[in-house]
N, C-alpha and C positions, 0 to 999 in steps of 0.2 A: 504494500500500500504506500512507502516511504517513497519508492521507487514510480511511483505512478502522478504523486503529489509535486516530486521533486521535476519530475516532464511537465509537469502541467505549468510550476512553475516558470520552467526554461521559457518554456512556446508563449507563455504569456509574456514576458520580459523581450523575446523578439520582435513578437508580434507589437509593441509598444516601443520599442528602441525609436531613438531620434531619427527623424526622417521620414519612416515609417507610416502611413496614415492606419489610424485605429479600423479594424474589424470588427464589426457586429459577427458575419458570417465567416464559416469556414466552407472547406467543400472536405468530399467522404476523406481525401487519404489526411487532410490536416484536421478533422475533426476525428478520424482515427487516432494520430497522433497524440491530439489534444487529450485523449482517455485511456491512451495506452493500451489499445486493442490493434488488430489487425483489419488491414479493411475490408476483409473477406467477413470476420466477424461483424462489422457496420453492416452490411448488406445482407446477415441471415438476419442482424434483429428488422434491421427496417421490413423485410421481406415477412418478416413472422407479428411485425408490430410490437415487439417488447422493449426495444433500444428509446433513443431520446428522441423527442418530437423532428420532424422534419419538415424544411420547405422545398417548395418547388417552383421554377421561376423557369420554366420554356422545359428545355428539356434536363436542367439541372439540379443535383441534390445539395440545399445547404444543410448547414447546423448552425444554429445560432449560438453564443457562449453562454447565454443564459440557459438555455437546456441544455446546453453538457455541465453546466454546474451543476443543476437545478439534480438533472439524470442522475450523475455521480452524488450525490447529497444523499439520495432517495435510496443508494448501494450503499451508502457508508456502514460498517459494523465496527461496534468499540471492540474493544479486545474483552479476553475474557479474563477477567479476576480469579 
């Protein structure tokens, strides 16, 4: 999970570096990225409806960072005591 937080962190800190214009949306392999899955795995949940909400805009897939937070939030588990 350290490992997953620590990427999310990276991709956020590029994705805002100087210069950079801020993203609302990703598309599937940087919103893979963004959650540390594979983007073969993005494409069974979209495919089965259980991943993070998705748009569509002609013939393209975004993600928004609000719902891969929101997504990843909803996964989070503490540890066990």
């Amino acid at each position: 999970m350290e490992q997953i937080i620590e990427g999310l962190k990276r991709i956020e800190e590029m994705l805002s570096a100087k210069g950079a214009v801020p993203r609302e949306y990703l598309n599937i392999e940087e919103a893979a990225d963004f959650i540390g899955v594979s983007r073969q795995t993005l494409d069974r949940w979209r495919m089965e409806a259980t991943g993070p909400a998705v748009h569509r805009v002609g013939r393209r897939v975004l993600y928004s960072l609000a719902d891969l937070r929101a997504f990843m939030e909803t996964h989070r588990q503490e540890p066990l005591q």
